[in-house]
MINU-593759 format. One record per atom (N, C-alpha, C, O): residue number from 0; residue in three letters; y, x, z; chain; atom name. Coordinates in steps of 0.001 Angstrom, whole numbers. Last residue first. Layout:
n res py px pz chain atom
NUM ala Y X Z A CA
...
This chain:
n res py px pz chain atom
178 unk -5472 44595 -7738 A N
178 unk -6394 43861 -8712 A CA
178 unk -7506 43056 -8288 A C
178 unk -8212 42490 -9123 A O
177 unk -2401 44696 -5246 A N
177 unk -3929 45018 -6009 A CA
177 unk -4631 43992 -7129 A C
177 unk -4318 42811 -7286 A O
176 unk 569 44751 -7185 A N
176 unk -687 43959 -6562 A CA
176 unk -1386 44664 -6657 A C
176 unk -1495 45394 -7642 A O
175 unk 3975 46009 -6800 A N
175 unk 2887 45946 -7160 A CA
175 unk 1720 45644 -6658 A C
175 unk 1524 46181 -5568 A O
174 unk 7122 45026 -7006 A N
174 unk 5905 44959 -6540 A CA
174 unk 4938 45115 -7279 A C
174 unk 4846 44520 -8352 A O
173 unk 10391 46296 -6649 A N
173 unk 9284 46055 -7860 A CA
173 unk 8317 46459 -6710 A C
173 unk 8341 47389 -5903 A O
172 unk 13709 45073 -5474 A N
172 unk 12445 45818 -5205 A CA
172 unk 11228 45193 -6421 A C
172 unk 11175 44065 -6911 A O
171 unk 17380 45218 -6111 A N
171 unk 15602 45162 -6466 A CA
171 unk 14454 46147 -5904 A C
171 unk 14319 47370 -5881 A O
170 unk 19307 46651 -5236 A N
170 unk 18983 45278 -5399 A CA
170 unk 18208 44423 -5777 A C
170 unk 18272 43194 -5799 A O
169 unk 19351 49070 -5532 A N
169 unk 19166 48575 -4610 A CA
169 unk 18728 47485 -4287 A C
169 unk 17969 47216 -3357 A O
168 unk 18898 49057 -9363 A N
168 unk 18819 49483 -8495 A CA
168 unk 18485 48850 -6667 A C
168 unk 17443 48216 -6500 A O
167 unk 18169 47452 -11687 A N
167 unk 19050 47092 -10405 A CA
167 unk 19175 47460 -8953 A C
167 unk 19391 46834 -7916 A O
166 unk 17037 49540 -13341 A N
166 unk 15870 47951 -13229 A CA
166 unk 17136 47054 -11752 A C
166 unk 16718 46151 -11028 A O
165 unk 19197 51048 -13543 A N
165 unk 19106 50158 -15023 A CA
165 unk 18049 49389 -14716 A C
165 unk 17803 48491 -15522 A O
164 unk 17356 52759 -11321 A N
164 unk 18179 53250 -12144 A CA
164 unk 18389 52364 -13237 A C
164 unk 17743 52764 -14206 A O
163 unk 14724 51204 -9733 A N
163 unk 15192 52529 -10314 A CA
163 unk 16550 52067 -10844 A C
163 unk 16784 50862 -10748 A O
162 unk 13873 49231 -6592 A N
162 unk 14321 49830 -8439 A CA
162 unk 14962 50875 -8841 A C
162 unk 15814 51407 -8130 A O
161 unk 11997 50562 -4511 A N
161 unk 13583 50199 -4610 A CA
161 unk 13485 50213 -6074 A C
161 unk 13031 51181 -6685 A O
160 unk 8840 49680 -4106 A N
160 unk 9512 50239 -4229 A CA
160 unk 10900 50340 -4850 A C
160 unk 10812 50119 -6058 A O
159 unk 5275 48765 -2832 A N
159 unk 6380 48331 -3328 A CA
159 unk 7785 49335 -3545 A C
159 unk 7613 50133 -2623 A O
158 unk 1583 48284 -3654 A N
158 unk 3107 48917 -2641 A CA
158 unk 4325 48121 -3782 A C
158 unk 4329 47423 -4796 A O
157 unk -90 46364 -3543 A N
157 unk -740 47388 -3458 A CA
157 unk 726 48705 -3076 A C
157 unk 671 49716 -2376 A O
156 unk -852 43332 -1370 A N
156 unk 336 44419 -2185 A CA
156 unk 7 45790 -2401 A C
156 unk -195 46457 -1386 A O
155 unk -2031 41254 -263 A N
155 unk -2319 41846 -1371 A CA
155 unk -1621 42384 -2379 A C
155 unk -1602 42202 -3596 A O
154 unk -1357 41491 2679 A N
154 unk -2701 42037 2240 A CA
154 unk -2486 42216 758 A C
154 unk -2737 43355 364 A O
153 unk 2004 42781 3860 A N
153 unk 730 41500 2889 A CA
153 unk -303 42204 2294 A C
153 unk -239 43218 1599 A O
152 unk 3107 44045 5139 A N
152 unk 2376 43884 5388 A CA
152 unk 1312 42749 4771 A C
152 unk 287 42173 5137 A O
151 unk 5233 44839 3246 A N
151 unk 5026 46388 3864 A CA
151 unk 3114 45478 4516 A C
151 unk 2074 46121 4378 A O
150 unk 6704 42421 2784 A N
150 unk 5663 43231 1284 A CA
150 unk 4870 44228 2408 A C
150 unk 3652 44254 2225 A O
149 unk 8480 42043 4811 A N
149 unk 7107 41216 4629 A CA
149 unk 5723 41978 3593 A C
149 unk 4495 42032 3650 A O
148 unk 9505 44208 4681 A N
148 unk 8828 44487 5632 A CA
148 unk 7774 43345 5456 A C
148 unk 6588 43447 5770 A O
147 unk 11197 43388 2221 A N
147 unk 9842 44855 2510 A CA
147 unk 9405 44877 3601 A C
147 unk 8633 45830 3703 A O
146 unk 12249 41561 3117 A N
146 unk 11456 41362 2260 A CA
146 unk 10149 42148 2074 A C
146 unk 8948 41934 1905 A O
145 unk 14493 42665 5195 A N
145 unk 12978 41365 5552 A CA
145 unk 11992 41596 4382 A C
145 unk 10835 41838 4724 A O
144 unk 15849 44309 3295 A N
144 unk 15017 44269 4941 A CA
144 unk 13924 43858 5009 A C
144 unk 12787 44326 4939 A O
143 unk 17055 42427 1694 A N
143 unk 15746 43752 1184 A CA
143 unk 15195 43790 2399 A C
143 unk 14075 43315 2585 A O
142 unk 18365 40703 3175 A N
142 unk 17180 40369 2857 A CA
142 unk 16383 41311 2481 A C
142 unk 15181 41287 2749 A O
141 unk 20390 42739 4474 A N
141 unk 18883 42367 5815 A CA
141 unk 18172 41330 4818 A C
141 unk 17204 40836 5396 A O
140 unk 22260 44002 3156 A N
140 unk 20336 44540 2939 A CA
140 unk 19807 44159 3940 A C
140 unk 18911 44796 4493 A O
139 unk 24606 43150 2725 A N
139 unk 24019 43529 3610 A CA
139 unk 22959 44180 3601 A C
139 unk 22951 45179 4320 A O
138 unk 24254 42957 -949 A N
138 unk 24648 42798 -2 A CA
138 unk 24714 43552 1412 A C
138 unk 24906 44759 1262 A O
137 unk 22196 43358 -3252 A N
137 unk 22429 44823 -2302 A CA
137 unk 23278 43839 -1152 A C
137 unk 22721 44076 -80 A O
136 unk 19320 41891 -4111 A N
136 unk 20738 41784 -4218 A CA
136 unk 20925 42718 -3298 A C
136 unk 20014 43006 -2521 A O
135 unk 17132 40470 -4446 A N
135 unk 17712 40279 -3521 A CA
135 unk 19083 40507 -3157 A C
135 unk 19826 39887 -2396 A O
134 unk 14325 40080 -6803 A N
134 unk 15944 40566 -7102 A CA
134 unk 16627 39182 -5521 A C
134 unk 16639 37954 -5444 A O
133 unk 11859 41931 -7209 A N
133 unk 12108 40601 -6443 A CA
133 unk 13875 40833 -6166 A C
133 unk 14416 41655 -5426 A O
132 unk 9657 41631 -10653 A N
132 unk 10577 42288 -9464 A CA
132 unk 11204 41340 -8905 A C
132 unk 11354 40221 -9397 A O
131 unk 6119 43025 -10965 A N
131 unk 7007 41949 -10415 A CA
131 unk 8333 42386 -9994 A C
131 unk 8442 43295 -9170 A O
130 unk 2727 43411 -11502 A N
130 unk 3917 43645 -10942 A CA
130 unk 5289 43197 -11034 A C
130 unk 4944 42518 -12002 A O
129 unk 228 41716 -12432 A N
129 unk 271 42927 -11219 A CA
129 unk 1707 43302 -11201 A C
129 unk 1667 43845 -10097 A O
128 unk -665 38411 -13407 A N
128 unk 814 39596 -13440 A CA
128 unk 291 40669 -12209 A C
128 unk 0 40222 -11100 A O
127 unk -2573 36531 -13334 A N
127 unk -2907 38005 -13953 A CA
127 unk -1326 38622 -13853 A C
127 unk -1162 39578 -14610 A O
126 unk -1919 33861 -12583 A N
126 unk -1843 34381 -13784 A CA
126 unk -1950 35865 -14365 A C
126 unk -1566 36283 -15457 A O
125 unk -2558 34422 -9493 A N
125 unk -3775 33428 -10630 A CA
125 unk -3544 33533 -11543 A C
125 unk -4555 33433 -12239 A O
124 unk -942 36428 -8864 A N
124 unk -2358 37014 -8907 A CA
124 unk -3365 35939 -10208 A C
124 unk -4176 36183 -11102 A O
123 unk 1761 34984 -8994 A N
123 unk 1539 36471 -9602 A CA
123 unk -165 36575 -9942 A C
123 unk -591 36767 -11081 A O
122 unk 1159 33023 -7266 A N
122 unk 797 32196 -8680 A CA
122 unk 764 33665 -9671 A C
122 unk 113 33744 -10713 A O
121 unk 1271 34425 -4895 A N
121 unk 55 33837 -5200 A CA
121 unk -314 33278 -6539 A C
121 unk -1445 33065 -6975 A O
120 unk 3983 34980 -5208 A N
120 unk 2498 36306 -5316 A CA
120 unk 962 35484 -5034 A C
120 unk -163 35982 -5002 A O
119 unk 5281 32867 -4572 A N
119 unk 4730 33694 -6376 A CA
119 unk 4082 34752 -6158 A C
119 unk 3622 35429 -7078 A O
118 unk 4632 32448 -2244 A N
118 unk 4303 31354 -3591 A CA
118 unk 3825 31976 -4605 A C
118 unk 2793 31934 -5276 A O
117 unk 5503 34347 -914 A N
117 unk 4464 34331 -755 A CA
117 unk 3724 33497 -2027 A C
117 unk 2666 33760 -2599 A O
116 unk 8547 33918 -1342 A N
116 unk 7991 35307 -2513 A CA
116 unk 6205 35095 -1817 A C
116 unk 5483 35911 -2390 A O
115 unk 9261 31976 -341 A N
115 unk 9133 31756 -1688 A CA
115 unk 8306 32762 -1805 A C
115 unk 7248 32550 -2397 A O
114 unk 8749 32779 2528 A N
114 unk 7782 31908 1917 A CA
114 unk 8030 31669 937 A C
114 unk 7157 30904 529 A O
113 unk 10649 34779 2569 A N
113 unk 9285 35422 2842 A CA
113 unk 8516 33878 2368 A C
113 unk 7495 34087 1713 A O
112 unk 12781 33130 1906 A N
112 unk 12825 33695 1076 A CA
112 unk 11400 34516 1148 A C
112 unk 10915 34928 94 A O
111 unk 13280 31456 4357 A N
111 unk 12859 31031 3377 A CA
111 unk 12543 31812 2374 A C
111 unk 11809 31179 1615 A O
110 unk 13437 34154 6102 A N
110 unk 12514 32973 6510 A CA
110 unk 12181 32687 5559 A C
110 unk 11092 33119 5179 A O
109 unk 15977 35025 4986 A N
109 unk 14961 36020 5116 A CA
109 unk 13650 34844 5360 A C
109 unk 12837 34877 4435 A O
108 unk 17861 32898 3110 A N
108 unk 17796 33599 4624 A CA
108 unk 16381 34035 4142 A C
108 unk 15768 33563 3185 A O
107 unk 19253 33991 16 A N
107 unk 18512 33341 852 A CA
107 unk 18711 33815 1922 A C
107 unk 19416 34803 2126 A O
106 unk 21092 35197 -1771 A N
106 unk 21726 33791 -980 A CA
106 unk 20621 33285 -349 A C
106 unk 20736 32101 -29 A O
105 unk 18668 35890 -4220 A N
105 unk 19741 35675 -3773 A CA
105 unk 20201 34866 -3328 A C
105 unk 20139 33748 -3840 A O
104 unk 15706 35939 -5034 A N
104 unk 16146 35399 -3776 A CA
104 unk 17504 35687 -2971 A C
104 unk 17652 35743 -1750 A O
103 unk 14026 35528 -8526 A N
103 unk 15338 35769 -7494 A CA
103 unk 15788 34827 -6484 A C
103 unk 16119 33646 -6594 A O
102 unk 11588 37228 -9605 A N
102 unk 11971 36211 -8622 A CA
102 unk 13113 36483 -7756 A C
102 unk 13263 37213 -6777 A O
101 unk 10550 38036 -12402 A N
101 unk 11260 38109 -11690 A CA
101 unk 11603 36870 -10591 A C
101 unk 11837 35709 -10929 A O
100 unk 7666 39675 -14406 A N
100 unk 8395 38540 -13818 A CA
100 unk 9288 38740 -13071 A C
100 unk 9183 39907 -12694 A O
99 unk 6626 41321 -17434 A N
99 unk 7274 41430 -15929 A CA
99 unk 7749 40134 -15459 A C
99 unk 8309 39460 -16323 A O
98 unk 5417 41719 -20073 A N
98 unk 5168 40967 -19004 A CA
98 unk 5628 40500 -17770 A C
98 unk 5190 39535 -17144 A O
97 unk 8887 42920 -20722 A N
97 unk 7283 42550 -21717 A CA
97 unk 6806 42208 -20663 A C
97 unk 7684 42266 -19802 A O
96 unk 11450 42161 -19209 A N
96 unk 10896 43622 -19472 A CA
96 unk 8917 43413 -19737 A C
96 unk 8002 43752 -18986 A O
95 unk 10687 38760 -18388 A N
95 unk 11759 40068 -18158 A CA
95 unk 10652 41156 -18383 A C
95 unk 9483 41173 -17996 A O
94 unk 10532 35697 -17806 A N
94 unk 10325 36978 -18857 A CA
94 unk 11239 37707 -18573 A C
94 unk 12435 37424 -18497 A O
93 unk 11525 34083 -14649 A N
93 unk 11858 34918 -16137 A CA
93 unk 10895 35963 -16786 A C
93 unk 10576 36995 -16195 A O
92 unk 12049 31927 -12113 A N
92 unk 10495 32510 -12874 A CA
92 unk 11480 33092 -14642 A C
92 unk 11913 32321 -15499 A O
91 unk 13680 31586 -9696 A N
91 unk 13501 31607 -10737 A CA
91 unk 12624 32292 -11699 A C
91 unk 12810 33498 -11855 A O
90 unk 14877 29822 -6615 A N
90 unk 13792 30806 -7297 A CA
90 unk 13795 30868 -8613 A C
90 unk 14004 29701 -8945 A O
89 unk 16845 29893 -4175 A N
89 unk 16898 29711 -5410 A CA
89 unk 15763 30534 -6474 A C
89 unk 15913 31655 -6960 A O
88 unk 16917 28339 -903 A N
88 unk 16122 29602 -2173 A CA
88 unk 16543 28787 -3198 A C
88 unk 16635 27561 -3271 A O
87 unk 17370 26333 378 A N
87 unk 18570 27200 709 A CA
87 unk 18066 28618 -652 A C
87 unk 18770 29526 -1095 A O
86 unk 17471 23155 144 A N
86 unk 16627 24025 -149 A CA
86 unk 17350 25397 -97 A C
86 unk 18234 25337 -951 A O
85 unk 18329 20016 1682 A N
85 unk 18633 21531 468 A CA
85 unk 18176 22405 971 A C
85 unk 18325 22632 2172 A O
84 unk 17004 16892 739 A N
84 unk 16894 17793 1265 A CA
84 unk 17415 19041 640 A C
84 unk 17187 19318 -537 A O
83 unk 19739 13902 770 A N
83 unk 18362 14974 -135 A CA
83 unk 18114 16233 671 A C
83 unk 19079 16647 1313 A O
82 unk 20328 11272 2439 A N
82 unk 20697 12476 2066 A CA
82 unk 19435 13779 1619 A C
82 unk 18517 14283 2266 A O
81 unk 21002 8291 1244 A N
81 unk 19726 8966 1924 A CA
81 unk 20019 10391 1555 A C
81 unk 19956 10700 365 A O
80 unk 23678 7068 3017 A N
80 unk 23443 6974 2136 A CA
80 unk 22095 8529 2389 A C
80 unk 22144 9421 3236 A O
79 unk 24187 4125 4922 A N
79 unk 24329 5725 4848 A CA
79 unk 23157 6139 3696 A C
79 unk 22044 5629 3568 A O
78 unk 27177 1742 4604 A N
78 unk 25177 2125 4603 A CA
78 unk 24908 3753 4263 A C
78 unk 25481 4383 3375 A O
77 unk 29164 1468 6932 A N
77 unk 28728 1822 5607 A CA
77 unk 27681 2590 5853 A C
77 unk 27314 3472 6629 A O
76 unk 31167 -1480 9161 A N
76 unk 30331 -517 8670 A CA
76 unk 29530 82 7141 A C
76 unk 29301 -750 6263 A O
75 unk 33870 -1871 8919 A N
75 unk 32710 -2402 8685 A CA
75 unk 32119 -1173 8360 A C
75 unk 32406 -228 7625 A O
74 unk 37327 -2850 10542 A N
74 unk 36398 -2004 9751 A CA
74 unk 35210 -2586 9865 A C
74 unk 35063 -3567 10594 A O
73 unk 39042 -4749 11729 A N
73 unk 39708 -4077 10481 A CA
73 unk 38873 -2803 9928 A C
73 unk 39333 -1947 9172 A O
72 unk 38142 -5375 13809 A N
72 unk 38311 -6433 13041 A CA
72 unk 38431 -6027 11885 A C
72 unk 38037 -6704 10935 A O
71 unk 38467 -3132 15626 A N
71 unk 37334 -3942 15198 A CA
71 unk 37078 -4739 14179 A C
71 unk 35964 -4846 13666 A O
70 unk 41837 -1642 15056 A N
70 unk 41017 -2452 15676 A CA
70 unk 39458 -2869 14879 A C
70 unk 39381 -2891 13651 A O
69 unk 41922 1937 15044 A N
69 unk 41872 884 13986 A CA
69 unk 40944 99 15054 A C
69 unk 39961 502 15676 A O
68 unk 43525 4994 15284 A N
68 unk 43280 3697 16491 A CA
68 unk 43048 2242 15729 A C
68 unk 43958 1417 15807 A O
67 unk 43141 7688 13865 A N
67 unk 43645 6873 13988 A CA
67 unk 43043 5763 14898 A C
67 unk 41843 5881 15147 A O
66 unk 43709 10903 12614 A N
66 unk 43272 9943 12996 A CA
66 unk 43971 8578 13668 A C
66 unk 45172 8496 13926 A O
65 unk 43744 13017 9287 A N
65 unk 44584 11688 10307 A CA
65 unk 43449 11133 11010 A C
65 unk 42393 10866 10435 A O
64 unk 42162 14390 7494 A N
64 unk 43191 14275 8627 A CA
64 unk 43845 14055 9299 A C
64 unk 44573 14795 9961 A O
63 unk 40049 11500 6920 A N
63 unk 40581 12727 6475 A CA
63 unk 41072 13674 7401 A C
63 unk 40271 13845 8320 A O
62 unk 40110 9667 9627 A N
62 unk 40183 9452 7607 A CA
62 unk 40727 10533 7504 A C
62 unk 41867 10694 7938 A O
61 unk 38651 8759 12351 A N
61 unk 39341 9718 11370 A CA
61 unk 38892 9955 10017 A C
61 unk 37831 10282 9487 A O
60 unk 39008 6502 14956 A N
60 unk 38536 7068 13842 A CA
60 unk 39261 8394 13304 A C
60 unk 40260 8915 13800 A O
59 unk 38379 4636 17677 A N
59 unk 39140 6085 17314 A CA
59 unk 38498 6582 15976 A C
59 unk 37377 7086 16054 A O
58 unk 38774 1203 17864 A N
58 unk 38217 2234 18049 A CA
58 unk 38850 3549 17438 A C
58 unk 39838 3436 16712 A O
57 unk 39562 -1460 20096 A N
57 unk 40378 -570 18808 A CA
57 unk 39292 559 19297 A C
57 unk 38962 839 20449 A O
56 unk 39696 -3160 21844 A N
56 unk 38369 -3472 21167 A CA
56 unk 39474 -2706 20112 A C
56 unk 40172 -3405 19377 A O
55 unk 40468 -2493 24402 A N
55 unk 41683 -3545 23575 A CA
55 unk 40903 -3831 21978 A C
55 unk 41406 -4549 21115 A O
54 unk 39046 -1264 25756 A N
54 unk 39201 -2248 26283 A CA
54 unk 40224 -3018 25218 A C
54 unk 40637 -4156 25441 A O
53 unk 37715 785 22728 A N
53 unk 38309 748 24029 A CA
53 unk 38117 -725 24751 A C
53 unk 37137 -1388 24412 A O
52 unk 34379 1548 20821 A N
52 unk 35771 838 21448 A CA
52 unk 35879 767 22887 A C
52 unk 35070 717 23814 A O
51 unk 34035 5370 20505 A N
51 unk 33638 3663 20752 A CA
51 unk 35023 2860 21144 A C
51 unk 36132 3216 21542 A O
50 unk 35745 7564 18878 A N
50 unk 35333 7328 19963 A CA
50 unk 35055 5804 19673 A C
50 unk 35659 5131 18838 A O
49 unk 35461 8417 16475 A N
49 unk 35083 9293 17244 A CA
49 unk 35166 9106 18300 A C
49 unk 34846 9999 19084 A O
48 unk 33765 7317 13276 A N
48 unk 34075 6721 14258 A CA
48 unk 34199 8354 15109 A C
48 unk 33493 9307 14781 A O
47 unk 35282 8736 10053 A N
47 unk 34583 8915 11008 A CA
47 unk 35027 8326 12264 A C
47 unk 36188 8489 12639 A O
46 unk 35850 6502 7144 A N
46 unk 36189 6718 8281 A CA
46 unk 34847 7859 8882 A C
46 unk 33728 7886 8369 A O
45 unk 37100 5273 3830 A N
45 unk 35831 5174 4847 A CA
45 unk 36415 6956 5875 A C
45 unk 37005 7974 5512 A O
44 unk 39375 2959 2741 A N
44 unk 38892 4096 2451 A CA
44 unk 37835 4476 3766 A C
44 unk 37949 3733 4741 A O
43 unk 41213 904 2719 A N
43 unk 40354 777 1808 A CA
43 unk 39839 2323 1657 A C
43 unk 39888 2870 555 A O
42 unk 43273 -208 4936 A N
42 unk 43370 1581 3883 A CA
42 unk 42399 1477 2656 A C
42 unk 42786 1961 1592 A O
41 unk 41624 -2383 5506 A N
41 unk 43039 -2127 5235 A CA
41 unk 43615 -1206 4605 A C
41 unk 44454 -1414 3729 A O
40 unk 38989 -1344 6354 A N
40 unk 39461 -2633 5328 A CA
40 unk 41228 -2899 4567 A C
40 unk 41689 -3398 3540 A O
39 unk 37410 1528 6405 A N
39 unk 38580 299 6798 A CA
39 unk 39464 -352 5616 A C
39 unk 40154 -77 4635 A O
38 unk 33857 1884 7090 A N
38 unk 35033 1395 5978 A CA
38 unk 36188 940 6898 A C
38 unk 36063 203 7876 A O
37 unk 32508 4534 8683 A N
37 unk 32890 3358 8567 A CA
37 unk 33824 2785 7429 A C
37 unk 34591 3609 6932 A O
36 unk 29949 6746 9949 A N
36 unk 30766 5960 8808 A CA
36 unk 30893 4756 9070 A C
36 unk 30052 3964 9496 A O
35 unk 29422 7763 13408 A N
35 unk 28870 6979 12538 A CA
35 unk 30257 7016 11308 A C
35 unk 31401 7270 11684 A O
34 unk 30696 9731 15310 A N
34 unk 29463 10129 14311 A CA
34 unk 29550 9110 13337 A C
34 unk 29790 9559 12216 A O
33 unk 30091 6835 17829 A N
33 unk 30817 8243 17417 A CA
33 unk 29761 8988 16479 A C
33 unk 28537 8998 16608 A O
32 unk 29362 3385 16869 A N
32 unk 29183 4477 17765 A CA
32 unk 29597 5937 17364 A C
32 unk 29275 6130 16192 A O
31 unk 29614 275 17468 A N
31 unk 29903 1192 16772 A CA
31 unk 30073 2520 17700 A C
31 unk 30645 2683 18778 A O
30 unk 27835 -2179 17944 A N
30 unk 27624 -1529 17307 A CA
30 unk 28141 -388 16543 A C
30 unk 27671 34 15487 A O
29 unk 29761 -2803 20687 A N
29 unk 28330 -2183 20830 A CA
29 unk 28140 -1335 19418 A C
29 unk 28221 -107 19448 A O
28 unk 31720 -4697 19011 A N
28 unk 31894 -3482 19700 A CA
28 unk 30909 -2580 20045 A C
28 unk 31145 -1422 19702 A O
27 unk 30645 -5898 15866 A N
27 unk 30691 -5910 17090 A CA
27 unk 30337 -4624 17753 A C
27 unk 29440 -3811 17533 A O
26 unk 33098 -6321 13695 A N
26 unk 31971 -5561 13769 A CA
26 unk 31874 -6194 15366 A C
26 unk 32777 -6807 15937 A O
25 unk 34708 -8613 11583 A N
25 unk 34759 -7765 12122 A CA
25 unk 33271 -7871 12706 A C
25 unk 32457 -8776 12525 A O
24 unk 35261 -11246 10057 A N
24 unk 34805 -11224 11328 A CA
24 unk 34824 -10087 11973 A C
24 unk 34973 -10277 13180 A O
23 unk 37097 -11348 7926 A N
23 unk 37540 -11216 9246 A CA
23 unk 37142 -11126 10430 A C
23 unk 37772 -11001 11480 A O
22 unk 35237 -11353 5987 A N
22 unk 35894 -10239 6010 A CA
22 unk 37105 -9944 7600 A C
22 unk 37633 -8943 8085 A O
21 unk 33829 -13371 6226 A N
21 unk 32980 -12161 6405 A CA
21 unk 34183 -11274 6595 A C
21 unk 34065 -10397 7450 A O
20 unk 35985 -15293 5613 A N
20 unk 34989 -15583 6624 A CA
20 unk 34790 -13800 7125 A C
20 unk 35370 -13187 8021 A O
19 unk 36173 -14866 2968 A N
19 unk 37053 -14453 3530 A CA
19 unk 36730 -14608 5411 A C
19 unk 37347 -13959 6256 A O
18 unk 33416 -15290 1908 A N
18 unk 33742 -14298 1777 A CA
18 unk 35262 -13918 2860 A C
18 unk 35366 -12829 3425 A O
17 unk 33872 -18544 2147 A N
17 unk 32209 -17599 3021 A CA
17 unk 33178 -16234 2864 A C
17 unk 33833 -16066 3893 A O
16 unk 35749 -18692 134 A N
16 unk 35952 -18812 2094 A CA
16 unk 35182 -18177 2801 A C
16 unk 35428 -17452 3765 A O
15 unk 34704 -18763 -2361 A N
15 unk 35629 -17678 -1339 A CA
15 unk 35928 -17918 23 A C
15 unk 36365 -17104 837 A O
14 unk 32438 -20305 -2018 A N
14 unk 32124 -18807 -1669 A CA
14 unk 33728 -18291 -1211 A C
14 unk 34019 -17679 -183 A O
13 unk 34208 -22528 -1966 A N
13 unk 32766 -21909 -736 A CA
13 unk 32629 -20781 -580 A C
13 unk 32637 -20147 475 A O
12 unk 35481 -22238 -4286 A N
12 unk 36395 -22697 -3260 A CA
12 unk 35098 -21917 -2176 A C
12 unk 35252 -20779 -1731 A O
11 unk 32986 -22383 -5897 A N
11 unk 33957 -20976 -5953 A CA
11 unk 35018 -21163 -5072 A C
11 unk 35693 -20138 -4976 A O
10 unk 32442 -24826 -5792 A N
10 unk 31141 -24132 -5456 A CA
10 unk 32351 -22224 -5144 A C
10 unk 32240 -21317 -4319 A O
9 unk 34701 -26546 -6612 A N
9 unk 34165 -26206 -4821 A CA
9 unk 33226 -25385 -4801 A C
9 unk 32968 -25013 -3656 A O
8 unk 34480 -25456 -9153 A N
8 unk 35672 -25237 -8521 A CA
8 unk 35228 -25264 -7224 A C
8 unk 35269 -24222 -6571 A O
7 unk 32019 -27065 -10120 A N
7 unk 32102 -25388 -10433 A CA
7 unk 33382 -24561 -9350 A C
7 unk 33274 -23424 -8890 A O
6 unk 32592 -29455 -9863 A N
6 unk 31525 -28684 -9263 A CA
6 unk 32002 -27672 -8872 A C
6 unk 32351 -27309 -7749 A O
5 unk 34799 -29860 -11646 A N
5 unk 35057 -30042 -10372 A CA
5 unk 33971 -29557 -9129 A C
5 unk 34239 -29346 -7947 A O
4 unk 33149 -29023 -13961 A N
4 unk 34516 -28382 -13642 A CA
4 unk 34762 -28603 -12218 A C
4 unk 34943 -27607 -11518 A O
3 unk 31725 -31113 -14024 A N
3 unk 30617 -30076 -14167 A CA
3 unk 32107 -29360 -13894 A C
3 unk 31713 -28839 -12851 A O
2 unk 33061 -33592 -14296 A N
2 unk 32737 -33314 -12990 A CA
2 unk 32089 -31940 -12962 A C
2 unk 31863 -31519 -11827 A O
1 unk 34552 -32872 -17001 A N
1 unk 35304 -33121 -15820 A CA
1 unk 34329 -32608 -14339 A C
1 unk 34612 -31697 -13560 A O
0 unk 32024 -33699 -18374 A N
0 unk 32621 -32383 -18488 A CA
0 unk 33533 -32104 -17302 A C
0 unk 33283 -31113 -16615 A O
């Protein structure tokens, strides 16, 4: 019992050394470059590198609003983490007014928002909907803009026109397909 204790004690004496080992070795100078995340070991909080190391092997970071002159020794690098793609459309498929659909492209840029509304006038035609409204919102009006000028030339629009009165006015345009 004794020796299975005296094991157990150098095996956890090893690792903590391996570990206190790792924690002093610090980074090497080459590998740190402006832009990159970093941890500092001392603040315990993660960094932007903004300049490489100097001649005194201290590099230029910034934690928050502060920057700061943290030697080599006293950060490590952090695994970057896989950043998701964002999608700047927000589309949404609704029952609205007995068959009607709606697709809303509020907060889009005009680009993304001519290739959502191409989507659903293609999935408009395979489920039989002929008309549609495309809620853009009065803002500025350079998405109504864009939008009708994309509608003004798609082959399979039979027209299009500002909402009325209680369908949201400006802020909607209602499409209609050919058959």
């Amino acid at each position: 019992m004794q020796s299975s204790r005296d094991a157990l004690r150098k095996t956890e004496e090893r690792l903590y050394e391996q570990a206190v080992q790792r924690e002093t070795a610090g980074i090497a100078p080459s590998s740190v470059h402006p832009g990159e995340r970093v941890k500092l070991i001392t603040l315990g909080q993660e960094a932007t590198v903004l300049k490489a190391a100097d001649a005194k092997g201290e590099v230029l970071v910034q934690a928050g609003v502060m920057k700061l002159s943290i030697p080599l020794n006293d950060i490590r690098p952090v695994e970057q983490k896989q950043k998701k793609p964002v999608t700047s459309a927000k589309v949404t498929l609704t029952q609205d007014r007995g068959s009607a659909l709606t697709l809303d492209l509020r907060g889009s840029m005009v680009d993304d928002a001519c290739l959502e509304l191409d989507r659903f006038i293609d999935n408009a035609l395979m489920t039989g909907v002929h008309e549609f409204y495309v809620v853009h919102g009065k803002g500025t009006g350079a998405l109504r803009t864009g939008v009708q000028a994309y509608l003004k030339n798609h082959p399979r629009v039979k027209s299009y026109r500002i909402g009325a009165y209680g369908e949201g006015d400006a802020g909607v345009t209602v499409v209609t397909l050919k058959s």
